[in-house]
C-alpha positions as CSV (number, residue, x, y, z in Angstrom):
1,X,95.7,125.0,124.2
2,X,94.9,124.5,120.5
3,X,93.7,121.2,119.3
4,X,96.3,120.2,117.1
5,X,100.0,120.6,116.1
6,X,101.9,119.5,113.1
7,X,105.2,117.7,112.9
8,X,106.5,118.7,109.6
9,X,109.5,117.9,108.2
10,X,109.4,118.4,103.5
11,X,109.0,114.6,102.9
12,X,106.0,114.5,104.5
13,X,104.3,117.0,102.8
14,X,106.1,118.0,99.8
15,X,106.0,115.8,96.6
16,X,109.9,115.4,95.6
17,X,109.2,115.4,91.6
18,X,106.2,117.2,89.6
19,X,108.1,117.2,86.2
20,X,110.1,114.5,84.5
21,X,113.6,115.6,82.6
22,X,113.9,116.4,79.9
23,X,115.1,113.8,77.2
24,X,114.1,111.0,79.2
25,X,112.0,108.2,79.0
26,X,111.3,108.2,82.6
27,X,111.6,110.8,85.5
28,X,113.2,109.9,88.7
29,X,111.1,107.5,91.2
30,X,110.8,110.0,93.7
31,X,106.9,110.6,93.3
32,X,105.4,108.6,96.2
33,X,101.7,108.0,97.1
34,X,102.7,109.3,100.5
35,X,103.8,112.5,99.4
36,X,100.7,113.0,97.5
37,X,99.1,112.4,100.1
38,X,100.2,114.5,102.6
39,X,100.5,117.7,100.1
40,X,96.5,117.1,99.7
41,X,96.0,116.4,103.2
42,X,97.7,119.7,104.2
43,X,96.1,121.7,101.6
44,X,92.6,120.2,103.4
45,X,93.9,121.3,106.3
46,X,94.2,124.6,105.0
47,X,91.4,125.1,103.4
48,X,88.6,122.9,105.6
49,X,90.1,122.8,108.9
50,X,88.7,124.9,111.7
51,X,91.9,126.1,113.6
52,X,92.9,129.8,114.1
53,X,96.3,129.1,115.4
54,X,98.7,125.9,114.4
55,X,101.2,125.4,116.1
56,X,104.1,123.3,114.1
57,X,107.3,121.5,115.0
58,X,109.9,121.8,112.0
59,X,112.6,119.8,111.5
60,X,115.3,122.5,111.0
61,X,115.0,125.8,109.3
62,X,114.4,124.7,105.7
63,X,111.1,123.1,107.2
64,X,109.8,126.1,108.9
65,X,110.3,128.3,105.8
66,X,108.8,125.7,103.6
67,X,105.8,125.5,105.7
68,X,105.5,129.3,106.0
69,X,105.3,129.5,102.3
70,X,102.7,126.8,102.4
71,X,100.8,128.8,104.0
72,X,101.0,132.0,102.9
73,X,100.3,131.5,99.4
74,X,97.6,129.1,100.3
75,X,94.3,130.4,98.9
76,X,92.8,130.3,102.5
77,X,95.1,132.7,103.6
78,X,93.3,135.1,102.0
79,X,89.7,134.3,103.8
80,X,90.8,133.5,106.9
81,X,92.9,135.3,109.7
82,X,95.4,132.5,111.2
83,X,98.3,132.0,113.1
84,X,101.6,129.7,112.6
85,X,103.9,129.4,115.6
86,X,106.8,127.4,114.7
87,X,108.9,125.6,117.3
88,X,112.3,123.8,116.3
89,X,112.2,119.5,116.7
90,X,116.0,119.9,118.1
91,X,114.6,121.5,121.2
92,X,111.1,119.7,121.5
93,X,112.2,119.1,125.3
94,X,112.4,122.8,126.2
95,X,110.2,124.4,123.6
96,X,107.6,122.2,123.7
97,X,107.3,119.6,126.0
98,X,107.8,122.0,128.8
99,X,104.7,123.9,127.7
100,X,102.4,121.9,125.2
101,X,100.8,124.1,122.8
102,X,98.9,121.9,121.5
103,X,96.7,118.9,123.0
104,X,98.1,116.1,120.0
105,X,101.1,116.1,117.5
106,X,100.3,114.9,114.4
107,X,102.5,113.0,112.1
108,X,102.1,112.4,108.0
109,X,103.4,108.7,109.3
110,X,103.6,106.1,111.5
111,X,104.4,108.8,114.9
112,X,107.8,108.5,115.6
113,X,108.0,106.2,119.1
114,X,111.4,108.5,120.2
115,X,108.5,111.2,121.0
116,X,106.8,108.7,123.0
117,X,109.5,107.9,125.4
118,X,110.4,111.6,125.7
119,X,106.5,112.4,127.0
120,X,107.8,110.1,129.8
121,X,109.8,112.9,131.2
122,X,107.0,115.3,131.6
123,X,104.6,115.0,133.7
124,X,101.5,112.2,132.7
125,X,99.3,112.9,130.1
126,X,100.6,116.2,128.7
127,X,100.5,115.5,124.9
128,X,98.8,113.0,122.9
129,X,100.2,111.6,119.6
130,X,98.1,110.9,115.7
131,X,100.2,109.4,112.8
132,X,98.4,108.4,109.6
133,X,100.0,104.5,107.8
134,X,100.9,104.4,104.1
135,X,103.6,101.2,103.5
136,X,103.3,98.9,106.0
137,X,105.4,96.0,104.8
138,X,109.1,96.9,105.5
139,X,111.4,95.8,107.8
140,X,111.1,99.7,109.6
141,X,107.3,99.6,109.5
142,X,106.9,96.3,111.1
143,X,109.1,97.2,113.6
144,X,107.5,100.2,114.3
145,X,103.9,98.2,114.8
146,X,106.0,96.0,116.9
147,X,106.5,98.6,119.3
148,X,102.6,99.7,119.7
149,X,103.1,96.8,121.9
150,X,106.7,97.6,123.9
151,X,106.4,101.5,123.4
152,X,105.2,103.6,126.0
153,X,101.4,104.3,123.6
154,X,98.6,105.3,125.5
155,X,94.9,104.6,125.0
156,X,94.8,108.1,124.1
157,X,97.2,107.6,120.7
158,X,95.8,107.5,117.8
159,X,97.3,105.3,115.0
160,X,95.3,106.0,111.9
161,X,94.9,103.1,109.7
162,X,93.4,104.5,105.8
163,X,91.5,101.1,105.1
164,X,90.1,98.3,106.9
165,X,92.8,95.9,105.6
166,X,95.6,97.7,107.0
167,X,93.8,98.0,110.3
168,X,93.4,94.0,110.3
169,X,97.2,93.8,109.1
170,X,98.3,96.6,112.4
171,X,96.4,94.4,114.5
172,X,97.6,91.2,113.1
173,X,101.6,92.2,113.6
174,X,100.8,93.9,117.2
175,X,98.8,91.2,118.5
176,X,101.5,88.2,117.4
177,X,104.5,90.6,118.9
178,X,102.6,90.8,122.1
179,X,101.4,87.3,121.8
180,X,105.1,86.3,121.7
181,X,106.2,88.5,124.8
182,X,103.2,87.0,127.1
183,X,104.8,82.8,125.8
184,X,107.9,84.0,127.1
185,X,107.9,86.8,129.3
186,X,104.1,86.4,131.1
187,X,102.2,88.9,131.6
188,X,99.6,90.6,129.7
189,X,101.2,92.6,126.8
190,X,99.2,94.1,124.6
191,X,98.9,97.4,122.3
192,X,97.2,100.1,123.9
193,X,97.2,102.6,121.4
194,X,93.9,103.5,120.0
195,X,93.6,102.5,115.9
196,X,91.2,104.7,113.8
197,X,90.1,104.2,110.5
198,X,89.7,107.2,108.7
199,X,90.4,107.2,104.4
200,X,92.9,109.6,102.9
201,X,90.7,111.9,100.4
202,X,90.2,113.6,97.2
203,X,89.8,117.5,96.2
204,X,86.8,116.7,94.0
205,X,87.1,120.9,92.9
206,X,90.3,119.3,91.1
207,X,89.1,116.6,90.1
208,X,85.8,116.4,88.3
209,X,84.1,115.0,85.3
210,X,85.1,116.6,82.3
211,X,83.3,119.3,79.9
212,X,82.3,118.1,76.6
213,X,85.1,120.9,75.6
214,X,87.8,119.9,77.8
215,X,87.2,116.0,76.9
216,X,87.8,117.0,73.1
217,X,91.0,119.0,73.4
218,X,92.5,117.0,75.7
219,X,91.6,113.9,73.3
220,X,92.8,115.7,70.3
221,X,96.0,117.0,71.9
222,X,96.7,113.0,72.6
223,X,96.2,112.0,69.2
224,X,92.6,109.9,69.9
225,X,90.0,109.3,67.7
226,X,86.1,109.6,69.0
227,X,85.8,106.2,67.9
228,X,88.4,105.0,70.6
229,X,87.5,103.7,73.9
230,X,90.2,104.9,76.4
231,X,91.4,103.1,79.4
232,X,93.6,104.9,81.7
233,X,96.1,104.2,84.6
234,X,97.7,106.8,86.8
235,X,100.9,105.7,88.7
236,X,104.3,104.0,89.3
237,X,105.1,101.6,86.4
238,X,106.4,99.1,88.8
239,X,105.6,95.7,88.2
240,X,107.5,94.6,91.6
241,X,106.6,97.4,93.7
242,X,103.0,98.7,92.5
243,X,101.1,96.6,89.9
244,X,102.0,93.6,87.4
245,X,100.9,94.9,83.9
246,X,100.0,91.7,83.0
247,X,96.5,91.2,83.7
248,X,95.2,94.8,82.9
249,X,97.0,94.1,79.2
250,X,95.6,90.5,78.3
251,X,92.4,92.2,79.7
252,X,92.3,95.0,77.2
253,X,93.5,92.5,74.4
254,X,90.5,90.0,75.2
255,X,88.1,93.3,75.1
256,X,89.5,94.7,72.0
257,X,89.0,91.2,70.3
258,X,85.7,90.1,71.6
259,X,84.0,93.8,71.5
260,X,85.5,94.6,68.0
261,X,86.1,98.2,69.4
262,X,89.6,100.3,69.0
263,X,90.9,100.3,72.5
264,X,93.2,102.7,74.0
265,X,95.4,102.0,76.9
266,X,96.9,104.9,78.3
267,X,99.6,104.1,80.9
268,X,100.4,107.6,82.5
269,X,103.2,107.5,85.0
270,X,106.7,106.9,85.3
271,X,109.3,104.2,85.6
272,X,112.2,103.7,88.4
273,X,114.6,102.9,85.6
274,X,115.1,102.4,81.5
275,X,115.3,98.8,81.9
276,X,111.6,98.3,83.6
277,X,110.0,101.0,80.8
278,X,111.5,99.1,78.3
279,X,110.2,95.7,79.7
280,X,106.5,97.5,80.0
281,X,106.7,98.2,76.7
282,X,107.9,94.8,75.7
283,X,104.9,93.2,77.6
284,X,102.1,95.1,75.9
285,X,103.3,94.6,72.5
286,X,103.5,91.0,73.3
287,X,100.3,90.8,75.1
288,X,97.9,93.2,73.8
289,X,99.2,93.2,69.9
290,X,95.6,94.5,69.3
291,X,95.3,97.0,71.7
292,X,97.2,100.8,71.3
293,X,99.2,101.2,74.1
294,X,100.2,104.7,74.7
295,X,103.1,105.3,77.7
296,X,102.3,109.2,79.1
297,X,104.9,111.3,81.4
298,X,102.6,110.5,84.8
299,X,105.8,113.4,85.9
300,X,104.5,116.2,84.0
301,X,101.6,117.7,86.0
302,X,100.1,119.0,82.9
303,X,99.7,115.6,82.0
304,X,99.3,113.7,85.1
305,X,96.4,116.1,85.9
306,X,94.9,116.6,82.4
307,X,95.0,113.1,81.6
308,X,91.6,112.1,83.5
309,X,89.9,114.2,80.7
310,X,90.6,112.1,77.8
311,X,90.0,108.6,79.4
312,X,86.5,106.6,79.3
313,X,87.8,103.9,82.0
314,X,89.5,103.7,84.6
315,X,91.6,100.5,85.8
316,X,94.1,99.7,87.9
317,X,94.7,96.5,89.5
318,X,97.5,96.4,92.0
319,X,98.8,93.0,93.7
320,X,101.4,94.5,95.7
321,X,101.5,94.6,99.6
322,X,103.3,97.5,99.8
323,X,99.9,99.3,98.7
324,X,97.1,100.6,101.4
325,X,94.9,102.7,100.1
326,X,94.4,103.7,96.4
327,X,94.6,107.4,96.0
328,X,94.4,107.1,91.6
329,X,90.9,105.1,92.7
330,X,89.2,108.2,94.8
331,X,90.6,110.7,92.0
332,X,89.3,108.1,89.4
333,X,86.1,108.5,90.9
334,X,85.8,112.2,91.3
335,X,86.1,112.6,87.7
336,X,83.6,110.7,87.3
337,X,85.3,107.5,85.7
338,X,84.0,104.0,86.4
339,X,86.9,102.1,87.9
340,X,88.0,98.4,87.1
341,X,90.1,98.0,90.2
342,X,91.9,94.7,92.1
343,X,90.0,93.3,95.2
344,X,92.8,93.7,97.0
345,X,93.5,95.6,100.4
346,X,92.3,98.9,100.5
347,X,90.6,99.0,97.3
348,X,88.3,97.0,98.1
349,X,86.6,99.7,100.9
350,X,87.0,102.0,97.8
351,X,84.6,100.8,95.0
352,X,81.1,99.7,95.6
353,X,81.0,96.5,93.3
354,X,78.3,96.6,90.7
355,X,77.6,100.6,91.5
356,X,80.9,103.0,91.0
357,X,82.8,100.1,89.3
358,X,84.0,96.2,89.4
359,X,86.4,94.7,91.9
360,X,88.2,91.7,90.4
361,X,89.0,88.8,92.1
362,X,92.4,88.4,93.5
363,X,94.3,84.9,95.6
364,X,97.2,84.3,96.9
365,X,98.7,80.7,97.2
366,X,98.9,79.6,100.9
367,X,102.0,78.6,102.6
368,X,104.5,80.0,100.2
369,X,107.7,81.5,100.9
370,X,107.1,81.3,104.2
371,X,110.7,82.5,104.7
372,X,110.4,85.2,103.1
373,X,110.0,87.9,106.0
374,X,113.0,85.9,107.6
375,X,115.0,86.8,104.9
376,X,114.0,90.6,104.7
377,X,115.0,91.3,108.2
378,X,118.4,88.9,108.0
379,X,118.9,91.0,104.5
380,X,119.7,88.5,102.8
381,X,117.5,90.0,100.3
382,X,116.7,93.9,99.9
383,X,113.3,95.1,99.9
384,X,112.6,95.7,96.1
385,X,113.3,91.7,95.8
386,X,111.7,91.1,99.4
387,X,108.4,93.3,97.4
388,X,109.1,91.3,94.0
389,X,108.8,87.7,95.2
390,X,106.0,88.1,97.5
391,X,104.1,90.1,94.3
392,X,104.7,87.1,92.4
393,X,102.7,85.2,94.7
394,X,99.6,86.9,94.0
395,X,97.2,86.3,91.0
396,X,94.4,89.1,89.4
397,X,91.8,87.1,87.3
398,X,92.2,88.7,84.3
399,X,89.2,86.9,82.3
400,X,87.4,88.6,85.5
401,X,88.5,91.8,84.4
402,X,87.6,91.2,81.0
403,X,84.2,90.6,81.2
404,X,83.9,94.0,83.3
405,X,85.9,95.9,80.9
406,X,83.6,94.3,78.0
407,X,80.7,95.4,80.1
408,X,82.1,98.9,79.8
409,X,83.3,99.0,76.1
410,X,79.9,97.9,75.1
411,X,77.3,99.8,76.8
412,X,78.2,103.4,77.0
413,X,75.2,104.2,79.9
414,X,76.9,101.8,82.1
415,X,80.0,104.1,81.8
416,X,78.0,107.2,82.6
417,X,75.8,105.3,85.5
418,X,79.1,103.8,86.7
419,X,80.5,106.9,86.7
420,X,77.9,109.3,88.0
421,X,77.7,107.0,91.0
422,X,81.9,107.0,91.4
423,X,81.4,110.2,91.9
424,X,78.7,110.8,93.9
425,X,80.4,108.7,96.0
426,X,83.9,110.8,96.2
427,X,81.9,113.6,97.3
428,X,80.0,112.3,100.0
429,X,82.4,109.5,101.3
430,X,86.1,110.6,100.0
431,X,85.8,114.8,99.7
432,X,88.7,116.2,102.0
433,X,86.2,118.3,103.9
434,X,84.2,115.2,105.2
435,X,87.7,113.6,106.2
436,X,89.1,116.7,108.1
437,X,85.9,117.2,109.7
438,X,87.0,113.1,110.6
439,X,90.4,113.9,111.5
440,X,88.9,116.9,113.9
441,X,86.7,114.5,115.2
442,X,89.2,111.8,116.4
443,X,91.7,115.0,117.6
444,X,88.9,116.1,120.1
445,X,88.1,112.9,121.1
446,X,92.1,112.2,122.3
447,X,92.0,115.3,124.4
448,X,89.1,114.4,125.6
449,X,90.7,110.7,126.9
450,X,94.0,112.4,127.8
451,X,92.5,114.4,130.1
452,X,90.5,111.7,131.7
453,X,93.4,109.2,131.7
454,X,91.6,106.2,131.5
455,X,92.6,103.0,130.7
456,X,90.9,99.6,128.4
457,X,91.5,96.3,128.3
458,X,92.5,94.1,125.8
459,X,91.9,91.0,124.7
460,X,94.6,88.6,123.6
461,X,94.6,85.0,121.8
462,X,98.5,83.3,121.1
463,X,99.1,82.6,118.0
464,X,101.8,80.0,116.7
465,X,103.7,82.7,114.9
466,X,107.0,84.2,114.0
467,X,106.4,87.6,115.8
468,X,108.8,90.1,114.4
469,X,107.2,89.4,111.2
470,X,104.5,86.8,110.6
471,X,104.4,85.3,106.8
472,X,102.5,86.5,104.3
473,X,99.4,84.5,104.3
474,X,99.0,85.8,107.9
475,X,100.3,88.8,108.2
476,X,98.4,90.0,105.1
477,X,95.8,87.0,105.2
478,X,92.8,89.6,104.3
479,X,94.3,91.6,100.8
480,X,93.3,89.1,98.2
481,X,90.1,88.0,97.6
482,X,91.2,84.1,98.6
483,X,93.5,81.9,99.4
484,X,94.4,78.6,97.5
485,X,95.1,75.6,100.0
486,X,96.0,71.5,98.8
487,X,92.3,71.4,98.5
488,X,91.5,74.1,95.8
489,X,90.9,73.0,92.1
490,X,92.8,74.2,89.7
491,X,92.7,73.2,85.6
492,X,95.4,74.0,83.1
493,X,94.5,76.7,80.7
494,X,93.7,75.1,76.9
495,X,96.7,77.2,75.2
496,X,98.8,76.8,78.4
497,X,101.8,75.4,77.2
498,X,102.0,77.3,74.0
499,X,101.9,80.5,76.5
500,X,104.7,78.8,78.7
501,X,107.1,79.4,75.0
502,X,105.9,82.8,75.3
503,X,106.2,83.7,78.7
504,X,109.1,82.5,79.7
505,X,110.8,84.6,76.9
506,X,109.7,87.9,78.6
507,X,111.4,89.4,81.3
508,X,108.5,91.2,83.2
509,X,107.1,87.6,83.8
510,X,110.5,85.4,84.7
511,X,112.5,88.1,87.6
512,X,113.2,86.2,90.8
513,X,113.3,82.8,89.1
514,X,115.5,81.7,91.9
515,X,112.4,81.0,94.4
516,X,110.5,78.6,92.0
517,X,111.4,76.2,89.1
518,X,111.8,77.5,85.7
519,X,112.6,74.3,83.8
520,X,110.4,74.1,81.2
521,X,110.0,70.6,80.7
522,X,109.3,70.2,84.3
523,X,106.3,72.9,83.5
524,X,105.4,71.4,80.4
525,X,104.4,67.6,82.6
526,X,102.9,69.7,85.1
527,X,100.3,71.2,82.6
528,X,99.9,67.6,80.9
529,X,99.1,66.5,84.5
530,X,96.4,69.6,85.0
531,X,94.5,68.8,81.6
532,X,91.8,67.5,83.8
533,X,91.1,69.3,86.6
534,X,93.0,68.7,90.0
535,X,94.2,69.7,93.1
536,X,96.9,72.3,94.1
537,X,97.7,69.2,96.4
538,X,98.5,66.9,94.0
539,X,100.4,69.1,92.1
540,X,102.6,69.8,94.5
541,X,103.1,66.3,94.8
542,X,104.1,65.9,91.4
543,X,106.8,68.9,91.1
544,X,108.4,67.1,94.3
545,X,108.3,63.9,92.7
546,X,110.1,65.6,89.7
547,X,112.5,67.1,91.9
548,X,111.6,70.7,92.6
549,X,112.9,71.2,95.6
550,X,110.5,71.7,98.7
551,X,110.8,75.4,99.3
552,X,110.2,76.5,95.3
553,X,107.2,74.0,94.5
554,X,104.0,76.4,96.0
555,X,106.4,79.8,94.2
556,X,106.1,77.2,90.8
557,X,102.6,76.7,91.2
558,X,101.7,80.5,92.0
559,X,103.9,81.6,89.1
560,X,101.7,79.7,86.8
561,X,98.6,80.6,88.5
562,X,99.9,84.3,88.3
563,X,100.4,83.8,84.5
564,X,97.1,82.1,83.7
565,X,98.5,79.2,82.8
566,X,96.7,77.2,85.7
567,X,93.5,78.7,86.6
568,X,91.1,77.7,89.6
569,X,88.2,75.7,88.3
570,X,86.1,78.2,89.3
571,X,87.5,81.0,87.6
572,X,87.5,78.4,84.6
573,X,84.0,77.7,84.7
């Protein structure tokens, strides 16, 4: 019996867009982190794994040939003599169930529980099960951790988990679910399904520190002068699904004005629609006036892979929960870029503060929206505005990123230290043939437990939650960097209200208006009140006592926070 099968099925595996269309100012939003990471984890498998025969269930006939192309034009195919075998997911009673040919099934996502209940029917213990998380924070994924708990898991399952905030936020959903089935059924529920925590990875062959030769075309072919520091993101232009723009352009504005140095922002990606380009674009030229903001085709591989050649910096601060890992912030690394990154969720096991980069302080203002998940799984909102209010919520300290990207503009060893150790690090932490020798690992060690069929207890502590979806401060209480409570001080900003005008003209910083207050003169006493320094407590006392209703005054008060327009005292200092 082999060690491993795949389950593959195109979306898993294939990225859905490599080039943008022509004409456009955007390319279709079909480019995914988790497609990109499973074409790279495939192509590791290829190329480092240590199988002879692979054995793979395809979801129809369009899979299998898509796979069998895979694999024939793979470069390994060449070196190595292997074997596919290809059995058809329609029959996976009879053709493989009947007769495992493989110890574990491996999924590119959360394993599908339907394959769980129909091990039941075979004998015990005949096939174990591996799926890798990527977004966790939908109404399907949360359902899906709720049934670690009610599914039939073994200990021999393998739920892979790509940071150690993800594992926290598995464990925090399972462990409420189960929590809530022992209050009212009894018992002792639990998960039994085994979590590992293994990172996605990073072909460092492709992606590698520039030549001095490469570094010049490239530069030239983008129009930048040698006197130009560049700063690069890679990704989804999203400011409710990926990242807010906002602190990584007052960032580069503050640098560009305190360092005297021509910055250059480069903001490779793409777009889900014309509306949210045009609302990046009006942010940075509203924002950073004295930065040069460039907007690249992140669609066109030549320029999403080429790109890295030309930049000096790399940043990218995400606040969203749908992220888990970070996959721009290992390539970032491997080409030997130091990386300004968020301190939030999985980027935070990514960058070793002070060595390969900076991590910059991120919070999160407790106890708001706490109906939030509610509302997602009644639908009375859809996810994209389930994703955009909770992002709203969320604050990166951009004076925090500031200084480190001063730091950077200024002293050009620091770059090349930073760097050099970013990438040192991608080789010997993130390099795809350290993480399948990982995955290989954790594969043997399943068989190893399915064939003894043993079983582990859990420990369980109730916890006075909603369980089909605890809110946000709990469910993701360990992405930011802190939480704000009555008790945390908080000052208003010396140019706040002038910034309100501003702000509140923009679009990219005034969607889902609905959960908070946007009256401006409401705003306006609230920053009179926060001239000295005082509590988020007594704050919120004030918007209630000038009518803000109940469920909007902690959204009003992370909105400003979000905006800089009230700052912790801390971060003022």
């Amino acid at each position: 019996m082999q060690p491993i099968a795949l389950y593959y099925d195109q979306s898993g595996y294939v990225e859905t867009t490599l080039t943008s269309k022509s004409g456009t100012s955007h390319g279709p939003a079909g480019l995914m982190g988790r497609e990109v990471a499973g074409k790279e984890f495939l192509d590791a498998l290829l190329r480092h794994g240590t199988w002879t025969e692979l054995p793979a269930l395809t979801t129809g006939e369009t899979a299998k040939q898509s796979l069998a192309q895979l694999c024939r034009e793979h470069p390994s195919s060449a070196k190595r003599s292997r074997r596919l075998r290809f059995f058809d997911a329609a029959r996976f009673h009879d053709e493989f169930l009947a007769q495992p040919p493989a110890s574990v099934l491996h999924f590119p996502n959360l394993a599908d529980p339907s394959y769980a209940w129909a091990r039941q029917t075979a004998p015990p213990h005949r096939l174990a099960f591996s799926g890798v998380t990527h977004t966790l924070c939908s109404a399907r994924a949360i359902q899906l951790l709720r049934g670690l708990v009610t599914d039939p898991w073994e200990e021999y399952d393998r739920l892979i988990c790509t940071s150690s905030a993800v594992r926290q936020m598995v464990q925090t959903v399972a462990q409420t679910f189960a929590d809530y089935l022992r209050d009212r059924h009894g018992g002792d529920p639990r998960p039994r399904i085994g979590l590992e925590t293994i990172p996605l990875g990073v072909n460092t062959e492709r992606f590698r520190p520039a030549t001095a030769v490469e570094r010049t075309t490239f530069r030239h072919t983008l129009g930048i002068a040698a006197d130009e520091i560049v700063i690069l993101f890679v990704g989804r232009m999203s400011h409710h699904a990926k990242a807010h723009p906002f602190p990584m352009f007052r960032a580069a504005a503050i640098a560009a004005e305190r360092t005297g140095k021509r910055i250059r922002l480069l903001m490779c990606g793409w777009s889900p629609s014309d509306a949210v380009a045009a609302a990046f674009r009006n942010a940075a030229n509203a924002v950073a006036m004295n930065v040069t903001v460039d907007f690249i085709d992140g669609l066109d591989s030549s320029l999403r892979f080429g790109v890295w050649k030309a930049a000096d910096i790399f940043m990218s601060l995400v606040d969203n929960i749908q992220e888990t890992f970070g996959l721009v912030v290992v390539e970032a690394m491997a080409s030997g870029l130091p990386v300004i990154a968020s301190d939030w969720n999985g980027y935070r096991d990514l960058v070793a503060h002070g060595d390969s980069g900076f991590l910059i302080p991120t919070w999160s203002m407790a106890d708001t929206l706490p109906d939030l998940t509610s509302r997602l799984l009644l639908n009375e909102i859809n996810y994209d505005h389930f994703l955009a209010r909770a992002t709203q919520t969320v604050t990166v300290s951009s004076d925090d990123t500031a200084s480190a990207l001063i730091q950077l503009c200024e002293n050009e060893d620091l770059r090349r230290k930073m760097g050099d150790a970013g990438r040192e690090r991608s080789v010997s932490v993130f390099d795809w043939s350290h993480v399948i020798r990982n995955y290989e690992t954790m594969w043997n060690d399943q068989n190893r437990q399915r064939e003894a069929s043993f079983e582990t207890a859990t420990k369980t502590t109730a916890l006075p939650f909603p369980a089909a979806y605890p809110p946000l401060d709990v469910t993701f209480h360990g992405y930011p960097t802190k939480w704000l409570d009555d008790n945390a001080a908080v000052v208003a900003a010396a140019d706040a209200v002038r910034q309100l005008d501003l702000l509140l003209t923009l679009d990219l910083m005034t969607h889902e208006a609905e959960t908070r207050s946007a009256d401006r003169s409401i705003l306006e006493t609230l920053l009179h009140v926060a001239t000295a320094a005082t509590t988020v407590g007594r704050l919120a006392e004030s918007l209630q006592q000038s009518g803000v209703r109940d469920d909007q005054v902690r959204a009003t008060l992370a909105w400003l926070l979000k905006y800089d327009l009230l700052v912790p005292v801390d971060e003022a200092d």
